[in-house]
Phi, psi and omega in degrees: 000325168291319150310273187340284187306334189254043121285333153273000173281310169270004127325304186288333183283295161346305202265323173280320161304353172240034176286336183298280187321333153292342173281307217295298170334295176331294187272332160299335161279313191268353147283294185333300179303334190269324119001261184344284208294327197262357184221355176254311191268115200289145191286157174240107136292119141237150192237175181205148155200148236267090210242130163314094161277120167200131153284157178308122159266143161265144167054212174276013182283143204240133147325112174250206207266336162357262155348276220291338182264251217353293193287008176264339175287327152295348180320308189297307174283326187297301179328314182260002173270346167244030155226049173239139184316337153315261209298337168281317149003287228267325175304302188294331181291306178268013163253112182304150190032050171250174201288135144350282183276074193282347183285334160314331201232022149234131175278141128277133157189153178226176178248155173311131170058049184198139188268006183266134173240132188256137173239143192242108166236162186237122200212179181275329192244128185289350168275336175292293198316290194308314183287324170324281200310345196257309199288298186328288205301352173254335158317267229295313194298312177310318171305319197269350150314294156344273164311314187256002189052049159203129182253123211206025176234157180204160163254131172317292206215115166267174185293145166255189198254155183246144196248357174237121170294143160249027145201142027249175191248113200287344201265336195293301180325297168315288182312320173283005144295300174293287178332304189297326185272340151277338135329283181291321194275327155305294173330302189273341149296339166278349172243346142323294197277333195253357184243027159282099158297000204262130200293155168248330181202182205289307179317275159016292174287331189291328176303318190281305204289357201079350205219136174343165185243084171276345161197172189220151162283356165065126188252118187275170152235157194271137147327126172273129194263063205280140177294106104346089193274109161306081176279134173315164181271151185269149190278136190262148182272156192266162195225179192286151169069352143323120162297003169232034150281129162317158181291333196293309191297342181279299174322305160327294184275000000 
């Protein structure tokens, strides 16, 4: 247990001697996701809407549980008829600029033991998303008389047009940017750090050599020192009657 603690003690010192560069990472990835999420990745709508498994009552005739598990037992078949090519078909034909492939960009769903099926569809554009989801829900309702000799659908809730994209999601984008920039930027300093071979302290060396530390050296730094070149000083010429002219120069001159 003790290894353990000092070994996360010094991980932690390790990762705080580099907070900066790990900060600088931080915010240079998590600009970068935020860049990306807010001018590169062209934005998605989605609209949704509700469509209703019931059967048609005649007159004053009342539902029993009968009923109501028959029609939860179509859900499952509703589901998968309205992303089979009659109704997409009949859907891409009456929506303008709609996608080739439109089963991509449409969700089916229900909750367990529920006559309600919600369809979710997703586009670049927020009127497109709304009109597929209102146009699927009006195929299909038109369609399943047809199909099923029964009309027992009604739509609940049509799509409204959304005024917010959901994807991308920028602060979500921004947070998984800044993490990735701390992971990493950790990372590569911990592997670093671990393919150092060089002792940093006393513990260190008794750990590799085995053997006690009994004194340490201290590391001064040298005064810097600057070389200077002394230019001589000029000899003033000596003249007659100077007490340190020699006797021989005095005769001489």
């Amino acid at each position: 247990m003790k290894d353990i603690n000092a070994s996360i003690r010094d991980i932690w010192f390790i990762l705080k001697s580099k907070k900066w560069t790990i900060l600088l990472t931080m915010i240079i990835i998590g600009g970068l996701a935020y860049s990306l999420s807010r001018y590169v990745i062209p934005p998605t709508y989605e609209a949704s809407t509700q469509i209703l498994v019931v059967p048609k009552q005649s007159g004053s005739e009342t539902l029993d549980s009968t009923q109501i598990q028959s029609s939860q037992g179509l859900v499952n078949t509703y589901r998968i008829i309205m992303k089979s090519p009659i109704i997409l078909n009949e859907v891409r034909q009456n929506v303008t600029n709609a996608p080739e492939k439109l089963e991509d960009q449409i969700v089916i769903e229900s909750e367990e033991n529920s006559q309600v099926i919600t369809i979710r569809a997703t586009a670049e554009s927020a009127v497109l998303a709304t009109t597929i989801a209102n146009e699927l829900g009006r195929v299909f309702s038109n369609e399943v008389p047809k199909l099923m000799n029964i009309d027992n659908t009604q739509i609940l809730s049509p799509a409204f047009t959304p005024t917010e994209p959901v994807e991308p999601n920028i602060p979500r984008n921004t947070a998984l940017g800044v993490l990735i920039g701390f992971i990493l930027s950790s990372g590569v300093i911990l592997v670093r750090q671990l393919f150092n071979k060089q002792i940093r302290s006393e513990r260190e060396a008794e750990e590799v050599l085995g053997i006690p530390v009994i004194a340490s050296i201290p590391l001064f730094e040298r005064p810097h020192v600057k070389n200077e070149k002394r230019e001589p000083k000029q000899q003033q010429p000596l003249k007659e009657g100077d007490p340190y002219v020699p006797k021989t120069q005095r005769k001489l001159s």
